[in-house]
Biotite code that builds the C-alpha atoms (Angstrom):
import biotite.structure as struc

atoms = struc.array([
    struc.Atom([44.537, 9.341, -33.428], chain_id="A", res_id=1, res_name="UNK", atom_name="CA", element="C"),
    struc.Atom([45.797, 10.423, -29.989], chain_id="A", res_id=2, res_name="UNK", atom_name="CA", element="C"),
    struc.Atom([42.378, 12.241, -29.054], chain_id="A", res_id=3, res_name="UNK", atom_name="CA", element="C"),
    struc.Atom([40.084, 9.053, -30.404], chain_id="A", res_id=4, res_name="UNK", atom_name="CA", element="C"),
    struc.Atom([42.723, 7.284, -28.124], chain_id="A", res_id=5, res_name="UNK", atom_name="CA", element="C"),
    struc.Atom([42.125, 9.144, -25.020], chain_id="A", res_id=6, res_name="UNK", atom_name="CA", element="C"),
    struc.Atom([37.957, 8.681, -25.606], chain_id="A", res_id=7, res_name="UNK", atom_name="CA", element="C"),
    struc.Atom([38.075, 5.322, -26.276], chain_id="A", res_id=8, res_name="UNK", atom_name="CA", element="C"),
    struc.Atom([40.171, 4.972, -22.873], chain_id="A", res_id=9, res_name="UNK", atom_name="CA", element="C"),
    struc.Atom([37.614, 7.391, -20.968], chain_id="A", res_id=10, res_name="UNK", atom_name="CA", element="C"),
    struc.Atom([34.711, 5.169, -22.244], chain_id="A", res_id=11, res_name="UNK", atom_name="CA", element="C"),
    struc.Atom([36.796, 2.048, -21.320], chain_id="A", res_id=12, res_name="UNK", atom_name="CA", element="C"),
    struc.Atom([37.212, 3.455, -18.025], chain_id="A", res_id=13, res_name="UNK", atom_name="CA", element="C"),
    struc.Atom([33.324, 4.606, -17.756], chain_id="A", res_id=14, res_name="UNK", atom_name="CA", element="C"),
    struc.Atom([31.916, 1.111, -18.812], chain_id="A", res_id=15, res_name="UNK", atom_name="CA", element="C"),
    struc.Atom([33.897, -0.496, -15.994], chain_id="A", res_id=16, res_name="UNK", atom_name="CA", element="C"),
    struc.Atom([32.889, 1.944, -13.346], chain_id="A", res_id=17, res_name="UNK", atom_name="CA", element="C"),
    struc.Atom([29.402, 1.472, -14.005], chain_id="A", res_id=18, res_name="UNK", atom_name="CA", element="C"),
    struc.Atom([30.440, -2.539, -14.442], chain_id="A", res_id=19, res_name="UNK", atom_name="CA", element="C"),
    struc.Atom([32.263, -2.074, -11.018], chain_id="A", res_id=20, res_name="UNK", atom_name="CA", element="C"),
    struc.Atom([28.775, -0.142, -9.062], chain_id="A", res_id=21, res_name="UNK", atom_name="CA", element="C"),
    struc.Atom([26.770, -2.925, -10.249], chain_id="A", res_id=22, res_name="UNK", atom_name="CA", element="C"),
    struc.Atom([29.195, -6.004, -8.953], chain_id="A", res_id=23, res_name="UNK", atom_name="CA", element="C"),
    struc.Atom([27.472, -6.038, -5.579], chain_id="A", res_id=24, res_name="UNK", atom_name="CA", element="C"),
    struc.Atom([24.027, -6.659, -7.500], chain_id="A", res_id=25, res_name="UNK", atom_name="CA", element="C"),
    struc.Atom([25.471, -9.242, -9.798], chain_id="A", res_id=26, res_name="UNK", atom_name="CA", element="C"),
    struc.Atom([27.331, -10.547, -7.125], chain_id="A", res_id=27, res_name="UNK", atom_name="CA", element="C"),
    struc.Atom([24.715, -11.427, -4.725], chain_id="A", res_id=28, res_name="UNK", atom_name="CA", element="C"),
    struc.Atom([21.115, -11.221, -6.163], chain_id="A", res_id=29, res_name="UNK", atom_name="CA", element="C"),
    struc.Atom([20.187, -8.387, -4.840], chain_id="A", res_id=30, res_name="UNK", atom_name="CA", element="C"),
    struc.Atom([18.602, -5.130, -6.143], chain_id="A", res_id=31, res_name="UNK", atom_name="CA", element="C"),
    struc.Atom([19.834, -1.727, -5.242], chain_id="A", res_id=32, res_name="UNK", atom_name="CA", element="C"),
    struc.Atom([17.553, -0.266, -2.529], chain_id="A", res_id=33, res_name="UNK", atom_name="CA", element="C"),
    struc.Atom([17.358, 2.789, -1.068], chain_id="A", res_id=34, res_name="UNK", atom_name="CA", element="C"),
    struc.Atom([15.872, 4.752, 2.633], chain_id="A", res_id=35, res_name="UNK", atom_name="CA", element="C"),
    struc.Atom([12.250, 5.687, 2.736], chain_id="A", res_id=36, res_name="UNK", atom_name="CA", element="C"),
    struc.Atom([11.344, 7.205, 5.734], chain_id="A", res_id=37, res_name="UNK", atom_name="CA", element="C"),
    struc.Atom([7.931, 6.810, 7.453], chain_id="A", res_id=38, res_name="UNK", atom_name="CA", element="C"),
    struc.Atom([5.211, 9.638, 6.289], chain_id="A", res_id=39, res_name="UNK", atom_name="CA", element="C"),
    struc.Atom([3.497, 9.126, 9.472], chain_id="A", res_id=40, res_name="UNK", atom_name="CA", element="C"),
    struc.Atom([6.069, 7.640, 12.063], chain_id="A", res_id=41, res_name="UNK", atom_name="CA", element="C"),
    struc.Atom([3.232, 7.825, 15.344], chain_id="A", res_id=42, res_name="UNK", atom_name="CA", element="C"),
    struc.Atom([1.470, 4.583, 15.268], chain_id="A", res_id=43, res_name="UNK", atom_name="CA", element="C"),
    struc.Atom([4.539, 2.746, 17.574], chain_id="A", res_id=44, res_name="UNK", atom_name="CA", element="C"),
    struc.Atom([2.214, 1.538, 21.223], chain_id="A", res_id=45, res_name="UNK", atom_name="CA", element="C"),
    struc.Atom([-0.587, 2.485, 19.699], chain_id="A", res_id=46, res_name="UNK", atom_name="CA", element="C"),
    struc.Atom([-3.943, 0.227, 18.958], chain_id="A", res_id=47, res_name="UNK", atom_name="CA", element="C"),
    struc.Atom([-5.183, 0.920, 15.192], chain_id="A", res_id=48, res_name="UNK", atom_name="CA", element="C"),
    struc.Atom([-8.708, 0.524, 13.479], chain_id="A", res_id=49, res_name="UNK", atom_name="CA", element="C"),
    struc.Atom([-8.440, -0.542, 10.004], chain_id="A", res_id=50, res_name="UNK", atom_name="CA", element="C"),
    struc.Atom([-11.974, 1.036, 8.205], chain_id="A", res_id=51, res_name="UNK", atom_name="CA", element="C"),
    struc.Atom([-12.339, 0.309, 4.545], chain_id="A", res_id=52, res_name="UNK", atom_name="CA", element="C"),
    struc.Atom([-14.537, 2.282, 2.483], chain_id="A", res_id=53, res_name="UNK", atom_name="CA", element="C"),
    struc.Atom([-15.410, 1.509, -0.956], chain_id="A", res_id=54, res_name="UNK", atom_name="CA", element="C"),
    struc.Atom([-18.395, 2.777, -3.070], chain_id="A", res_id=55, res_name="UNK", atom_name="CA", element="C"),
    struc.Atom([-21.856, 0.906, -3.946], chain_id="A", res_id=56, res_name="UNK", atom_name="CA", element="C"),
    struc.Atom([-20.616, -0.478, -7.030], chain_id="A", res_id=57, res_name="UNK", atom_name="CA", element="C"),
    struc.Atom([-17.292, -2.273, -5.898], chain_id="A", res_id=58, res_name="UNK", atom_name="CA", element="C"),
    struc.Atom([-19.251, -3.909, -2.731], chain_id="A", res_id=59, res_name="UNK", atom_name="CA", element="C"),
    struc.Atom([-21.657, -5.308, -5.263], chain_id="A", res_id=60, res_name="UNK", atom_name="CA", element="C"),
    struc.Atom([-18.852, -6.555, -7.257], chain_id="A", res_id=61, res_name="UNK", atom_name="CA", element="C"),
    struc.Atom([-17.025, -7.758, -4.424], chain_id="A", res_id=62, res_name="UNK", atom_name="CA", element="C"),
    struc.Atom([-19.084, -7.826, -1.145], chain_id="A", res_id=63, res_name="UNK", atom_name="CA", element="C"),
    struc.Atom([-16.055, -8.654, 0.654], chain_id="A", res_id=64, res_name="UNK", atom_name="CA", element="C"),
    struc.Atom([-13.499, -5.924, -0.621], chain_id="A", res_id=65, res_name="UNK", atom_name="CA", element="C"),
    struc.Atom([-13.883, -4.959, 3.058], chain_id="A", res_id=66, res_name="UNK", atom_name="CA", element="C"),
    struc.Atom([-12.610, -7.199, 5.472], chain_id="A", res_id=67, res_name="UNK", atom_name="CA", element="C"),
    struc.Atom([-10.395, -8.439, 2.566], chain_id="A", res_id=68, res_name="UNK", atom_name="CA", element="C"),
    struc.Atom([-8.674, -5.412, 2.289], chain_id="A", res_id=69, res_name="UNK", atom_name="CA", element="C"),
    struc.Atom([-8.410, -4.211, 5.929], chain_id="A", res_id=70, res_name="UNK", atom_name="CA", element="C"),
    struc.Atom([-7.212, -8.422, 6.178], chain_id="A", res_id=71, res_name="UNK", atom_name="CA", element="C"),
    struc.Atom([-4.366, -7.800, 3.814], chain_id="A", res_id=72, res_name="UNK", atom_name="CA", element="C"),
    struc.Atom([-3.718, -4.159, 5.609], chain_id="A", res_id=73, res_name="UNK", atom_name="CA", element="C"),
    struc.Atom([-3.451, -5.774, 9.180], chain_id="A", res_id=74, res_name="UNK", atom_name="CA", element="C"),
    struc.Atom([-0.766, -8.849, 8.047], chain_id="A", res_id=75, res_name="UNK", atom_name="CA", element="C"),
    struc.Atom([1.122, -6.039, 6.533], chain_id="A", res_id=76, res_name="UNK", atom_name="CA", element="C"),
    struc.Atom([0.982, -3.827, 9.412], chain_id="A", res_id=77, res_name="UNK", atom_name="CA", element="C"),
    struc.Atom([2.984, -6.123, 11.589], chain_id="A", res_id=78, res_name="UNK", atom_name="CA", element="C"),
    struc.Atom([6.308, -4.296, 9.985], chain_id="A", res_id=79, res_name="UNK", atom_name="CA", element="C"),
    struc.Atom([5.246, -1.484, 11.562], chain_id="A", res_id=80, res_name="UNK", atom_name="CA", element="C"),
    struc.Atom([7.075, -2.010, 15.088], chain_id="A", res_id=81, res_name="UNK", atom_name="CA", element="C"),
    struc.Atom([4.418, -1.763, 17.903], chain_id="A", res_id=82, res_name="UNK", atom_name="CA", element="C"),
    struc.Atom([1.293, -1.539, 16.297], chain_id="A", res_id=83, res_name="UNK", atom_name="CA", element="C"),
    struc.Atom([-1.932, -3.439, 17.297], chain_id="A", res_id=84, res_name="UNK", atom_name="CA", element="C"),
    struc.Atom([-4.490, -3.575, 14.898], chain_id="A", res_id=85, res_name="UNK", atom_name="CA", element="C"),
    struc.Atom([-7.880, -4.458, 15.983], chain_id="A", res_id=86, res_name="UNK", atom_name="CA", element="C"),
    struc.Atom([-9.160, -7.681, 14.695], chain_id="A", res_id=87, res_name="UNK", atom_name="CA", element="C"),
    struc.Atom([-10.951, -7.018, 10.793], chain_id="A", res_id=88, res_name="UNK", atom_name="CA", element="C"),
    struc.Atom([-13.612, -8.842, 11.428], chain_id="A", res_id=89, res_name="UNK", atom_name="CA", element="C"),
    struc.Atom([-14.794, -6.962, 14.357], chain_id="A", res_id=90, res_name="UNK", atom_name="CA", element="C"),
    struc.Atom([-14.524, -3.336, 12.617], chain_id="A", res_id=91, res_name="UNK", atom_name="CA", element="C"),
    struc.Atom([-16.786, -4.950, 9.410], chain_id="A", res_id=92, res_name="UNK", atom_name="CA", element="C"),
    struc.Atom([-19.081, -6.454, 11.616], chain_id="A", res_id=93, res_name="UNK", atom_name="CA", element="C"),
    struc.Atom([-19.727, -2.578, 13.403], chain_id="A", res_id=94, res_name="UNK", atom_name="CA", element="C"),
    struc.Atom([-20.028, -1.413, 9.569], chain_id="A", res_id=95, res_name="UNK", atom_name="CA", element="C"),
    struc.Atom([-22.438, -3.899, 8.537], chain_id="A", res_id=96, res_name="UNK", atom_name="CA", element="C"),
    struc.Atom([-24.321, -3.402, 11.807], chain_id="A", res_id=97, res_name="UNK", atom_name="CA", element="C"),
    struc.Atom([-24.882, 0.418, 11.297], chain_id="A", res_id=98, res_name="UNK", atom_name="CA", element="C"),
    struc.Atom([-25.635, 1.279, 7.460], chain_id="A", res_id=99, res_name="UNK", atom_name="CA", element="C"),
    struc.Atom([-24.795, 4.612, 7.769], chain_id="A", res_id=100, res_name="UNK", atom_name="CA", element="C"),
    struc.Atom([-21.248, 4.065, 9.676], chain_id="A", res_id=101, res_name="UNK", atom_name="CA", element="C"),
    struc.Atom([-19.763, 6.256, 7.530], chain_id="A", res_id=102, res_name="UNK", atom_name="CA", element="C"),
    struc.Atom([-21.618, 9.546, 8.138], chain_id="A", res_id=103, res_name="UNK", atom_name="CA", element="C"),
    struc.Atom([-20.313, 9.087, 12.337], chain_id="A", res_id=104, res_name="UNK", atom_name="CA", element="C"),
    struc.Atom([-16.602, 10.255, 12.592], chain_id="A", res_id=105, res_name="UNK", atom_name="CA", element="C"),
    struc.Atom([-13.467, 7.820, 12.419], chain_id="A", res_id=106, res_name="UNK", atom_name="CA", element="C"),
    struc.Atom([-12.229, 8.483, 15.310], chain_id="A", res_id=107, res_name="UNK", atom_name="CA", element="C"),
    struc.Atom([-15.197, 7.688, 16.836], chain_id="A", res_id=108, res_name="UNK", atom_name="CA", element="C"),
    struc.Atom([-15.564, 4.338, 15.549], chain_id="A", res_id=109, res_name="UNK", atom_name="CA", element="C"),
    struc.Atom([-12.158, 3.410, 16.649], chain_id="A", res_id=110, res_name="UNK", atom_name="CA", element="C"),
    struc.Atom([-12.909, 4.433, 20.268], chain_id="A", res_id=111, res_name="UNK", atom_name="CA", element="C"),
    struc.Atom([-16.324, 1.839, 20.129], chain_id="A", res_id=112, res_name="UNK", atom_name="CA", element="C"),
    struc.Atom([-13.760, -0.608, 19.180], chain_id="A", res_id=113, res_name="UNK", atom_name="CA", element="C"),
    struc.Atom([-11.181, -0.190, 22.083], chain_id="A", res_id=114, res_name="UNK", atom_name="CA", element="C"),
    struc.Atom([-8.354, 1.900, 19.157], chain_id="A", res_id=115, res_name="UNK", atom_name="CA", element="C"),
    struc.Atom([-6.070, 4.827, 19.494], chain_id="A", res_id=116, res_name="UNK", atom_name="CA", element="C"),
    struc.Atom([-6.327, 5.674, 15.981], chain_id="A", res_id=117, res_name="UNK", atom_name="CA", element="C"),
    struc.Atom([-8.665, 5.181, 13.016], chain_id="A", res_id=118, res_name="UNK", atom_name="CA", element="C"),
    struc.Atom([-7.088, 4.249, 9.618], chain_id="A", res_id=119, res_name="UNK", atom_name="CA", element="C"),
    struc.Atom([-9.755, 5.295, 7.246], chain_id="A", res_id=120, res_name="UNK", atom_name="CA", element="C"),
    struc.Atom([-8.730, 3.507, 3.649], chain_id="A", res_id=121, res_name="UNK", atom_name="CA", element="C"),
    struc.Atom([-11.338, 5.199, 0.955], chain_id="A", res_id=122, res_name="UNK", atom_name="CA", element="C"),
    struc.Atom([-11.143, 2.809, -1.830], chain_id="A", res_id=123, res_name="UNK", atom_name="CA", element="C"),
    struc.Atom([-10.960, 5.349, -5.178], chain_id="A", res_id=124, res_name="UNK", atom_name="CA", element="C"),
    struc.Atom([-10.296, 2.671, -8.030], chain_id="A", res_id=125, res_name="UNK", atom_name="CA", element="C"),
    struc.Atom([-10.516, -1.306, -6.999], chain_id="A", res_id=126, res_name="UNK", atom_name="CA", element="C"),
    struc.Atom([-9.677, -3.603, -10.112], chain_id="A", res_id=127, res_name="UNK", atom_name="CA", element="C"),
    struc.Atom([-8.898, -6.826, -12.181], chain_id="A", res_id=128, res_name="UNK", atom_name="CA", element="C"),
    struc.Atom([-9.143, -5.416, -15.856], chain_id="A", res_id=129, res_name="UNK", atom_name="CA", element="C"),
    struc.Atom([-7.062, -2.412, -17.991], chain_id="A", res_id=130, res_name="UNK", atom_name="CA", element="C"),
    struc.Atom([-9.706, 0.121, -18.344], chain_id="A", res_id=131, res_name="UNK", atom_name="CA", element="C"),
    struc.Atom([-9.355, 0.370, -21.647], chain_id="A", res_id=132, res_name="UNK", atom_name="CA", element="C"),
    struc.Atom([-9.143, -3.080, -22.287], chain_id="A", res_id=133, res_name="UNK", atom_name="CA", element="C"),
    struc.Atom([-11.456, -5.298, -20.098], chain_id="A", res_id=134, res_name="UNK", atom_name="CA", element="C"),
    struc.Atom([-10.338, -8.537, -21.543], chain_id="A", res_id=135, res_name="UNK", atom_name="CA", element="C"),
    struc.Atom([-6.801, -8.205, -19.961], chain_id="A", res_id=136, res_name="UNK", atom_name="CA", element="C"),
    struc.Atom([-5.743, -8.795, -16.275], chain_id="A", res_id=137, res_name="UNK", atom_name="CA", element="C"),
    struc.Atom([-4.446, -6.232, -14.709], chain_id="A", res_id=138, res_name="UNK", atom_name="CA", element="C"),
    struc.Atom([-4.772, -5.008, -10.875], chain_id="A", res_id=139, res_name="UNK", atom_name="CA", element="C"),
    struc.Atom([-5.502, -0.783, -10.077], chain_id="A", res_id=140, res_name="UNK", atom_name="CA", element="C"),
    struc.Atom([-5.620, 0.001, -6.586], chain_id="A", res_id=141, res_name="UNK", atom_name="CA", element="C"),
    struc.Atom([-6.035, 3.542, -5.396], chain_id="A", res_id=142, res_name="UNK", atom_name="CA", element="C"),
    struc.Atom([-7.034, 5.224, -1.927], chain_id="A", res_id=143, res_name="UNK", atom_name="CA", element="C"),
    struc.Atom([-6.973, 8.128, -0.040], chain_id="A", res_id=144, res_name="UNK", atom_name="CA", element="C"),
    struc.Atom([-5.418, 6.728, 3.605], chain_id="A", res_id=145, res_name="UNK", atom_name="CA", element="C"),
    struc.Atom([-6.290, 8.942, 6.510], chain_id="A", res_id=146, res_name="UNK", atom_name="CA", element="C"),
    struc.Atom([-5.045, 8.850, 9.942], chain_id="A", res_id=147, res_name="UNK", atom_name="CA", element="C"),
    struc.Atom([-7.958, 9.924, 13.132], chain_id="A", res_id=148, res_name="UNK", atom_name="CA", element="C"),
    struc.Atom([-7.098, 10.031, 16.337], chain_id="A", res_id=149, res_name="UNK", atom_name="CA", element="C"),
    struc.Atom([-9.470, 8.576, 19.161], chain_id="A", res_id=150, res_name="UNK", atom_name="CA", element="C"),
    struc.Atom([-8.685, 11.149, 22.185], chain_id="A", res_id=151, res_name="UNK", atom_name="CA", element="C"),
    struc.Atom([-10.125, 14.015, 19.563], chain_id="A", res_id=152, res_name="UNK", atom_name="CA", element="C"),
    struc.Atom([-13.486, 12.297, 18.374], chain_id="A", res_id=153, res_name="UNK", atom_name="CA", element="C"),
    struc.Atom([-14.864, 15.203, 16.027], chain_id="A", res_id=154, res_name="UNK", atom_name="CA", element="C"),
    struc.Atom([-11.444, 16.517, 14.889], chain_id="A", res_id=155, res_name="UNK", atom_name="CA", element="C"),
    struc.Atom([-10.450, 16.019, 11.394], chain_id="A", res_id=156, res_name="UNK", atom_name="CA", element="C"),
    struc.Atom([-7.683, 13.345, 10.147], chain_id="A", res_id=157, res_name="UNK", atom_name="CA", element="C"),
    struc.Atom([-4.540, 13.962, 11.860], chain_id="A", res_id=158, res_name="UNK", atom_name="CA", element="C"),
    struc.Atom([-2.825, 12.790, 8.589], chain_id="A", res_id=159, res_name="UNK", atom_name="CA", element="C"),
    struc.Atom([-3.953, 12.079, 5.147], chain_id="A", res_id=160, res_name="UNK", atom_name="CA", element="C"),
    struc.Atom([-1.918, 10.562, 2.530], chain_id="A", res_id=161, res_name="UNK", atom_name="CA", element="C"),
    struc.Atom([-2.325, 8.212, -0.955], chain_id="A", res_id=162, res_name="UNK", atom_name="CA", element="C"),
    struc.Atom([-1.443, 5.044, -2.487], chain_id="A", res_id=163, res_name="UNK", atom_name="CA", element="C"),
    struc.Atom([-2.398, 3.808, -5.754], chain_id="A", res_id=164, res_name="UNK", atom_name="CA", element="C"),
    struc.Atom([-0.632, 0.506, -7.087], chain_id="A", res_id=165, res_name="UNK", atom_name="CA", element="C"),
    struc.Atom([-0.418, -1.480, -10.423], chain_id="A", res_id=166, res_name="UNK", atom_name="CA", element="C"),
    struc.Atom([-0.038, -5.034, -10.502], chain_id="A", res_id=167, res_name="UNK", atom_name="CA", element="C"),
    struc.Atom([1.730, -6.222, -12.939], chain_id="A", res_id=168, res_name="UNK", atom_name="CA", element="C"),
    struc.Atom([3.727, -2.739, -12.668], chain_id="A", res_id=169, res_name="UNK", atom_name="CA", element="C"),
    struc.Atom([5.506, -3.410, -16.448], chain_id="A", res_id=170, res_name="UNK", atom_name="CA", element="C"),
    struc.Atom([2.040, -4.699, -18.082], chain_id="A", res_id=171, res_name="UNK", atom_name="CA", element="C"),
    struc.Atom([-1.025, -6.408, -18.108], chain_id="A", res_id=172, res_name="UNK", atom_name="CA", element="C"),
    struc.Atom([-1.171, -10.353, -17.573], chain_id="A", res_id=173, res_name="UNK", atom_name="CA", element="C"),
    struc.Atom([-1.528, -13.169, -19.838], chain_id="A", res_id=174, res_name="UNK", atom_name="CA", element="C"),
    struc.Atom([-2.768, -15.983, -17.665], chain_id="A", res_id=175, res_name="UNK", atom_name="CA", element="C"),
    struc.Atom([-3.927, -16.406, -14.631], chain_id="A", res_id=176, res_name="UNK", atom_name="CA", element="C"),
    struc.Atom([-7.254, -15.395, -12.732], chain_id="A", res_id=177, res_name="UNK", atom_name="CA", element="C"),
    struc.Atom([-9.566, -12.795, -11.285], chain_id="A", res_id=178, res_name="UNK", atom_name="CA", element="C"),
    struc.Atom([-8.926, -13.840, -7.938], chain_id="A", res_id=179, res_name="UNK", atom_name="CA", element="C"),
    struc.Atom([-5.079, -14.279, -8.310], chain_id="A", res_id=180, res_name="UNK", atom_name="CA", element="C"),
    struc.Atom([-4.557, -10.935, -9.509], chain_id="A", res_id=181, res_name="UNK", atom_name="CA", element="C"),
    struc.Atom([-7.041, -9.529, -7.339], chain_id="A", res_id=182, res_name="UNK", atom_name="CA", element="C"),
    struc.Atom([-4.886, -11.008, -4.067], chain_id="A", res_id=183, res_name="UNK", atom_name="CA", element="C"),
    struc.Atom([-1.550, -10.165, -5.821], chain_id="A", res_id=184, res_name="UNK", atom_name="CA", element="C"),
    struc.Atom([-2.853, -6.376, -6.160], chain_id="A", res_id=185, res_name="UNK", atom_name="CA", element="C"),
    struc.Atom([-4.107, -6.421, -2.477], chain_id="A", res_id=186, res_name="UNK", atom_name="CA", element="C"),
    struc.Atom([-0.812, -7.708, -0.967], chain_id="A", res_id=187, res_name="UNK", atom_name="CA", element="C"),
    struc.Atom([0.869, -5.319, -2.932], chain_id="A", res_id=188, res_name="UNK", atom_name="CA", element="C"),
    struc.Atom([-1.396, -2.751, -2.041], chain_id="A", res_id=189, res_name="UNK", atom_name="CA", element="C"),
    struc.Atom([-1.457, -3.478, 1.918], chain_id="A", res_id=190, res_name="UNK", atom_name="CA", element="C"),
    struc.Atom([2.701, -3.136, 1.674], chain_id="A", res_id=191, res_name="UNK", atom_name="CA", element="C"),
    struc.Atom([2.489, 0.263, 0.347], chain_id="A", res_id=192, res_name="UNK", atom_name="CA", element="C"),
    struc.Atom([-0.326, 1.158, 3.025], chain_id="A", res_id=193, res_name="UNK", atom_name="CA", element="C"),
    struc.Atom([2.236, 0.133, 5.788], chain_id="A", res_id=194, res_name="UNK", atom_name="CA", element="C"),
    struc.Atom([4.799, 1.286, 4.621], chain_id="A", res_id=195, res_name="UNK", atom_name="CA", element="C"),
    struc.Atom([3.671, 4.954, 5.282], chain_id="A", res_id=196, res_name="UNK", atom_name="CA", element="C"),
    struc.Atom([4.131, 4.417, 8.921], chain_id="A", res_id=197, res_name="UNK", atom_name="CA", element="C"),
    struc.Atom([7.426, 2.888, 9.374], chain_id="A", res_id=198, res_name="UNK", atom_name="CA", element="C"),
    struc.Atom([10.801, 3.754, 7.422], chain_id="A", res_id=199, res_name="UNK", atom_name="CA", element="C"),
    struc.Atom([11.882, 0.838, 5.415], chain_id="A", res_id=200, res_name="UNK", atom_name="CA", element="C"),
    struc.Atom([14.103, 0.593, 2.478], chain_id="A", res_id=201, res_name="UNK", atom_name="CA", element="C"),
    struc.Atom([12.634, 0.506, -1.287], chain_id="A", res_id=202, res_name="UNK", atom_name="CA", element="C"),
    struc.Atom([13.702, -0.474, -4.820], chain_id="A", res_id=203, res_name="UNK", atom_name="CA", element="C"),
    struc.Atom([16.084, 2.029, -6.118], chain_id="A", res_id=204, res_name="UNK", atom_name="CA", element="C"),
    struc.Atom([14.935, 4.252, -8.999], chain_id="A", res_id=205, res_name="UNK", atom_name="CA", element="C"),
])
């Protein structure tokens, strides 16, 4: 009786620890977060070229993935302290104006554009449906992100990371719309793409 005693008091004592590490949460609202430093911390003064790459079949399905993506890219950048990001528009309109813009080197292309450095986004998986189950919404985004720098126009990326997101993360929608999950998925996508170059603080796991 003594021992089962003693363990009921340990549990007693275990349950209102972990009761006790949560009161800030409960208290307030807020989710435990945690430190994630920058991956590539060297974009601070520096002028940046947003270039989207996606292959034939997602342009045809959305001939605007493009400047939509490098859109929601450059509105997240702006939590990267002292970034300029050339204008989306302008970078699309030098792709659409030279067919084969992605044969000439990155870096390159951000020095016709006035940039420092070339983000090169190469779209691997862009879309609205589960794969296995086209009739449900559900938001993939995955891309290799690769970092050029201007001053070295035929020298390889500088850095070259990845980001893939889900949206919803827990499971597919119910309701809602192509487009709506489509912009929910970018935004979500465009944080994580920022987020590589400035240390910010994330969901704890």
């Amino acid at each position: 009786m003594r021992a089962m005693g003693l363990a009921i008091s340990c549990l007693a004592l275990a349950v209102c620890g972990c009761r006790l590490a949560a009161l800030p949460w409960l208290m307030w609202g807020e989710e435990p977060k945690q430190d994630k430093p920058a991956e590539y911390p060297h974009l601070g003064g520096k002028t940046v070229a947003i270039l989207v790459w996606a292959d034939m079949n997602t342009r045809f399905e959305y001939p605007h993935v493009q400047l939509e993506v490098s859109s929601f890219v450059e509105q997240a950048m702006q939590s990267v302290p002292g970034v300029r990001v050339v204008p989306p528009r302008q970078v699309v309109d030098l792709q659409n104006r030279d067919p084969d813009w992605d044969r000439t080197p990155p870096a390159r292309l951000a020095a016709r554009v006035g940039a420092d450095r070339a983000v090169l986004i190469e779209l691997t998986q862009y879309t609205t449906r589960e794969p296995d189950s086209p009739h449900l919404f559900r938001g993939y985004i995955s891309a290799n992100v690769k970092v050029y720098d201007a001053s070295q126009p035929d020298a390889g990326e500088t850095k070259s990371m990845t980001v893939s997101v889900v949206y919803p993360p827990d499971g597919p929608g119910a309701w809602g719309s192509d487009d709506a999950f489509r912009r929910a998925t970018m935004e979500l996508f465009a944080e994580e793409v920022a987020g590589k170059f400035y240390d910010r603080k994330v969901k704890a796991r």
